[in-house]
N, C-alpha and C positions, 0 to 999 in steps of 0.2 A: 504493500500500500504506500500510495504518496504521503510524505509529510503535507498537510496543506498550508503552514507555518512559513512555508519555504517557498521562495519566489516562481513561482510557477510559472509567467511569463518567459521565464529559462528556457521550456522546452519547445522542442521542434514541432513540426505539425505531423511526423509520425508517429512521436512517441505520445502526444496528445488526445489523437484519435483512436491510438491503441488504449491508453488507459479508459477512456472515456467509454469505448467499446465495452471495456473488461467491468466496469462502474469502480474503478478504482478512484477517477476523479468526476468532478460534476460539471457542466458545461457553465453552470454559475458561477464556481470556483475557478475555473481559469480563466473566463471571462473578467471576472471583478479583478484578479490579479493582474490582466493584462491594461485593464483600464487607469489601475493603478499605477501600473510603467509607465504610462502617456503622460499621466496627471505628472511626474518626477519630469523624465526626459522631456516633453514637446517642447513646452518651452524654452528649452536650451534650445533645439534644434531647427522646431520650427516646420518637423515635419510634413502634420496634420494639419491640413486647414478647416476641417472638423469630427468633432469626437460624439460617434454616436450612441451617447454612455447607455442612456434609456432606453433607448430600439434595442442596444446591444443586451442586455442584460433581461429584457423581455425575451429575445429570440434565444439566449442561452436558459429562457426557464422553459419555452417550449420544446427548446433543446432535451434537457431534460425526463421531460414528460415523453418525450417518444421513444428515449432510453429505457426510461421505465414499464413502457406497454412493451416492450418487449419487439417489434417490430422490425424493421430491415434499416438500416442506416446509411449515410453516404459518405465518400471515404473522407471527406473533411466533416464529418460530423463534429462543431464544438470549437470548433479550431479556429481564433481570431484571426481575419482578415482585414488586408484596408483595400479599397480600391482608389482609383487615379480619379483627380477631379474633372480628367475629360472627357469620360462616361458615362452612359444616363446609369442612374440609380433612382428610382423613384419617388417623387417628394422631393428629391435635394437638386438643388444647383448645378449645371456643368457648365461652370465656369469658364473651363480650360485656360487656367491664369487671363480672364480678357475682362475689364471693366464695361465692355458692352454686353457679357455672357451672366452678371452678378444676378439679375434675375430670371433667368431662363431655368424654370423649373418641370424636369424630367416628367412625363408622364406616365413609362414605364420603364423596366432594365433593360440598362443594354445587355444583348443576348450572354455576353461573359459574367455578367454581375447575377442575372438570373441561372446561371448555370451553377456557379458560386452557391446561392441559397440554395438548389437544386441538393453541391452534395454538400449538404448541411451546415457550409461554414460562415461563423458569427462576424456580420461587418462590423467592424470597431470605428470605422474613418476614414475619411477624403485624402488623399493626398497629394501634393502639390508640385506644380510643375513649371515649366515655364511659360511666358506667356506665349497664348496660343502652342503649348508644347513645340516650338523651333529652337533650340539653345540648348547645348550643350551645360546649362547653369541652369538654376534654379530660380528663379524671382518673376514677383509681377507685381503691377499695382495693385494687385486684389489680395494676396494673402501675404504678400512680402519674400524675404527670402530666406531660402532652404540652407542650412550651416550641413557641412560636412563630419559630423559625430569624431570621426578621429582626427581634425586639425580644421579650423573655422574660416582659414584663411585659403583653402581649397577645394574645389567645386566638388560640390557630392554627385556630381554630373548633373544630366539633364537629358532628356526632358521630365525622365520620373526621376528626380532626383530625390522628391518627397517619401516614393518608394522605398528608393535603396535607403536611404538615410534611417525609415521606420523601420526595416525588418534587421537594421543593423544593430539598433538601438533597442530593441527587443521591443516593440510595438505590435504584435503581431507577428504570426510565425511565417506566414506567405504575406504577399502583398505582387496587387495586380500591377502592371506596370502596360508601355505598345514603346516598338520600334519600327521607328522611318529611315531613321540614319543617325541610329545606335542608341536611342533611347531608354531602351533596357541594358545592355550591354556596357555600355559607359558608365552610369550610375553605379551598376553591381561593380565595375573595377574602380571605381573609384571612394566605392564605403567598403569594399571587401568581401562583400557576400555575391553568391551564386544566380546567375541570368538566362535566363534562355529567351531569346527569340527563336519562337517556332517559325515554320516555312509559311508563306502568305496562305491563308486561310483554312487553317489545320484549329484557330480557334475564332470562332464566328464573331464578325464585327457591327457594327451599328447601332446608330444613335436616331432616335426616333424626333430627337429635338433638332436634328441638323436641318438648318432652312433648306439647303439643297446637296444632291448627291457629294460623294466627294471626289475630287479630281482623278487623272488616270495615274497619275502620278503615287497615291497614293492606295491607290486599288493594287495596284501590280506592288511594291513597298512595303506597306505598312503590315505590321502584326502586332494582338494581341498577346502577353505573357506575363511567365511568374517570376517574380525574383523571392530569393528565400536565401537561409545559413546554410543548407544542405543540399545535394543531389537528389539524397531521397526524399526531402519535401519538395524535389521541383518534380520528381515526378509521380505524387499524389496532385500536384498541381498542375498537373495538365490531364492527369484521367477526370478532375474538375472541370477543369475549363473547356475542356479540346471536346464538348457535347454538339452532337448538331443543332442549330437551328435554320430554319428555314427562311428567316428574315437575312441569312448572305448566301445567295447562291452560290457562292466560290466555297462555302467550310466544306473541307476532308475533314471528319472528325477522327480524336486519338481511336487507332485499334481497341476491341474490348479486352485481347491479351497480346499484351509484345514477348517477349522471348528475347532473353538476352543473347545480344550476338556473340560469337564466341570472338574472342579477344587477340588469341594467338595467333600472328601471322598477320593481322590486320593493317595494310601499309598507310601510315601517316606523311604527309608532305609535311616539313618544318620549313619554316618560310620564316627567319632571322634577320634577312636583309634587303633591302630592295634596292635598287638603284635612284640616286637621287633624292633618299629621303632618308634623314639623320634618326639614328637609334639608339635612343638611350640606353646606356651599360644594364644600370635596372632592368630594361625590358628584356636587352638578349639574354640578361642572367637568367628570367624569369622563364622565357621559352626554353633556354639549354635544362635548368631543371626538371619544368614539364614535360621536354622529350626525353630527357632518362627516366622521371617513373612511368613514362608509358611504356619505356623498352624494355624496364622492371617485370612492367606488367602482361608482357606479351608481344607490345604492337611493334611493327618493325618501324622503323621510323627512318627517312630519308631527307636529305637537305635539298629542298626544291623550291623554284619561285614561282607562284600563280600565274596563271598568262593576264595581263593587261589590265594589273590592279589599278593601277596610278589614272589608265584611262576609262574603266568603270566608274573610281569612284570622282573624278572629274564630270562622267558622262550624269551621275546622281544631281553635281548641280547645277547642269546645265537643265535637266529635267523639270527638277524642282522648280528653279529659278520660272522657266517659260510657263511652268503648269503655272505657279501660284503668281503669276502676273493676274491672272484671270480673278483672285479672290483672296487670297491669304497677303499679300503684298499690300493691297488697299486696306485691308482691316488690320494689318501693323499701322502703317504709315497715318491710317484715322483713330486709332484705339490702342495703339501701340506703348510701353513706356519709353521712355528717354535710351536705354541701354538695346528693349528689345529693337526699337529703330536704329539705334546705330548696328549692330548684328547682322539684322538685315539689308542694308546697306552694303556691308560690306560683303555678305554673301552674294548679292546680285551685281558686285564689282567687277566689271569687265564682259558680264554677258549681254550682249546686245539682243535687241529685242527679234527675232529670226523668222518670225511667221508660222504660218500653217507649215509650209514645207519642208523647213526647217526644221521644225517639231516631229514632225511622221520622221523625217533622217534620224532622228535620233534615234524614237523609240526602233526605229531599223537597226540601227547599231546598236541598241540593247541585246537584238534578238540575238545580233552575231557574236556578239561575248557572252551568255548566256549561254548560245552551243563551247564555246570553247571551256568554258566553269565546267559544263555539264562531262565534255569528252575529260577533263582534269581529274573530277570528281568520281568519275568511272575508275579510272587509274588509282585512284587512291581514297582508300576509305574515307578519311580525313585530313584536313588541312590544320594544322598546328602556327597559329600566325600571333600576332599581337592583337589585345584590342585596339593601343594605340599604341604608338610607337615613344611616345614620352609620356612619364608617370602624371597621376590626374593632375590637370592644369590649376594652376592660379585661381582665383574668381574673377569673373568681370573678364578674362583673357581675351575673348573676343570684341570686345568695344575699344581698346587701346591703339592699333594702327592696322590700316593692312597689310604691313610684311608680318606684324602678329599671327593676324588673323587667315592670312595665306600659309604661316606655318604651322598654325593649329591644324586646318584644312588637313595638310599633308601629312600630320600625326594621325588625325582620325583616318585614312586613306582605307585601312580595313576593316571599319566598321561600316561606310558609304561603298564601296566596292559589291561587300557583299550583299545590304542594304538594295542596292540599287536592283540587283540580280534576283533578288526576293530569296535569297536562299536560309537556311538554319543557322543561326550563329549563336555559341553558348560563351557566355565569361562564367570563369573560374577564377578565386581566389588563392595564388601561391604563395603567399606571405606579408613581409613588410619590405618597405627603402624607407628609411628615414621615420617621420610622422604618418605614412599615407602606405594604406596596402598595393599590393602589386598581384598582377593575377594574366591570366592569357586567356585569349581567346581559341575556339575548336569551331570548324565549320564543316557542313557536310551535305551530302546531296540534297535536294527537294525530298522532305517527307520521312529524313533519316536521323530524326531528333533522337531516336532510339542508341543510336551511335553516338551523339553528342552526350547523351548522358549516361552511357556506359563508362567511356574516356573519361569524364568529367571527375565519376566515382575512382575511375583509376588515382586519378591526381591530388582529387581531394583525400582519400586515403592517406597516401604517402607525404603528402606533406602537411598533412595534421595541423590545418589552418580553419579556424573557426568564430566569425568574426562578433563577439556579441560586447556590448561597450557599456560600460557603469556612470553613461554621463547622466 
């Protein structure tokens, strides 16, 4: 039996759902503990831009009560959650950090948040992001800005930077996160805890409150995902989330069993260096690490360079740039704060305005690097690369100049690469440099997230890195 004296917020969402299962713990009891964490940390950090103490603590007594009848559960049953503020959740706000979004109140979930409730788990909270989720940082004029838990004067990433920051800080044991161009993946390396971007719509998206579709840009791009402390709550958190619904016609939903792949022999590309674009010691340290426990662990691992990353993830914003001419660019530049308008400025630096035809060229040349990933990714199980190539950035990094801001660009180069390509990208946690963890990214076919978090377990194993903070 659990001590309930003892910080229960501590545990992961495996070990929560199992006790909870077993009635060793009560869905009110680690409810109230976890709410208790927030009430400590948020304000340091600034996670949450709201705590939903009362819903929460209703739905952990309902919780409860269905434990007691004895009935079928779901695998998050109990298990405090946050979700991202640019989600519909029903009743509340989806801001998506925008002072024109402060009153736009959800009428229903969006398909991931209802999937969430589906397998049982308790939302505790909003979490925050950038505005309009485009920033590799944290901040808006609506909830303020997000502190990075292990050192304040460096970006807890972004766009869910509210995310990672919460599940790092013990807020909750999952927490929902989306990546466009690295928005899950950044955050989790830059608080230290575990990310996955699944492959474009492996987890069902939509918002019922969006005035209009979203761009193509973003259809082919964007993904739904979990960030967590562990492998194995990231993948309670996709049998979660990865449910069909029928409001995106694009969800693959998760298989109902995967089968772990066998490990031995499985050939990795390690991808350490690229041409033209500076690597911090940190980072190759970080990958030479991560491909010795995977050779530990079986996977044959080779030193290889991706075909034509620097110009995928170039091609992400020229994409970007020409789509959000159309809609996202005018509600910065009307609605925008001071930082997020300079950001965006500087990302649409140098792309001229191209037209229709110029646009179809591109997404053409999508298609042709997309086959070349795809013939790479045939060759080789998995790619072992950087999330970025220098440790988490500064704050505010991208509003200070554009040689800055063009060498940020060229750090994040494989997280927009793969981003662009819509493919599986996972951040793992390897350690620490200095005040700020360090961690690598693992990328792998369309649809082979099974793979990503096989490896993932590999690395997390072996280097016994597990990121939870007593601020």
């Amino acid at each position: 039996m659990y001590d309930t004296s003892q910080e229960l917020w501590r545990l992961g969402a495996a070990e929560t759902a199992t006790a909870i299962r077993r009635k060793e713990l009560s869905c009110r009891e680690v409810t109230t503990s976890v709410l208790a964490r927030i009430q400590a940390a948020n304000p340091e950090v600034n996670a949450l831009t709201e705590v939903l103490d009362q819903a929460a603590l209703a739905a952990a007594d309902a919780a409860d009560r269905q434990v007691a009848a004895g009935g079928p559960l779901g695998v998050l049953h109990g298990v405090p959650v946050t979700t991202k503020v640019n989600v519909d959740q029903a009743g509340l706000a989806t801001t998506n950090g925008s002072v024109a979004q402060r009153g736009l109140i959800a009428q229903e979930d969006a398909p991931v948040v209802a999937n969430l409730r589906r397998a049982g788990a308790i939302l505790v909270g909003r979490t925050n992001t950038a505005t309009y989720s485009v920033r590799w940082f944290t901040d808006n004029a609506v909830h303020g800005r997000t502190l990075n838990p292990w050192d304040a004067g460096t970006t807890p990433g972004g766009s869910s930077g509210g995310a990672a920051a919460a599940v790092a800080s013990g807020m909750g044991a999952i927490a929902h996160g989306n990546d466009m161009g690295g928005s899950i993946r950044y955050p989790a390396y830059c608080c230290g805890v575990a990310g996955l971007r699944p492959t474009v719509g492996r987890i069902p998206a939509y918002n019922a409150s969006a005035a209009a579709e979203r761009g193509i840009t973003a259809q082919l791009m964007s993904a739904q995902g979990p960030l967590a402390r562990s492998v194995a709550d990231l993948r309670l958190a996709m049998q979660a989330m990865a449910v069909f619904d029928a409001r995106d016609p694009n969800c693959v939903p998760w298989p109902s069993a995967v089968e772990p792949a066998a490990q031995q022999g499985l050939r990795v590309a390690l991808c350490r260096s690229y041409p033209g674009i500076a690597a911090h010691p940190a980072v190759v340290q970080a990958l030479d690490d991560a491909a010795h426990w995977l050779a530990d662990a079986g996977y044959v691992v080779e030193e290889v360079q991706p075909p034509a990353m620097r110009e995928a993830a170039e091609l992400w914003r020229v994409l970007g740039v020409e789509d959000g001419r159309r809609g996202i660019s005018a509600a910065i530049r009307d609605h925008g704060d001071e930082a997020m308008r300079a950001s965006q400025g500087y990302m649409e630096q140098g792309i001229a305005e191209g037209g229709r035809d110029a646009f179809q060229d591109a997404l053409a040349q999508r298609a042709g690097l997309a086959r070349q990933w795809s013939v790479f990714l045939d060759r080789f199980a998995l790619l072992l690369m950087p999330v970025s190539w220098q440790p988490p950035a500064p704050q505010d990094e991208d509003t200070q100049s554009w040689p800055r801001f063009r060498a940020l660009l060229d750090a994040q180069s494989p997280l927009l690469a793969t981003a662009c390509l819509g493919l599986p990208g996972m951040a793992v946690p390897t350690g620490m440099h200095g005040s700020v963890p360090m961690g690598v990214q693992l990328v792998a076919g369309r649809f082979r997230e099974d793979l990503l978090l096989d490896a993932a377990q590999a690395i997390e194993e072996r280097a016994g890195f597990v990121a939870l903070l007593n601020c």
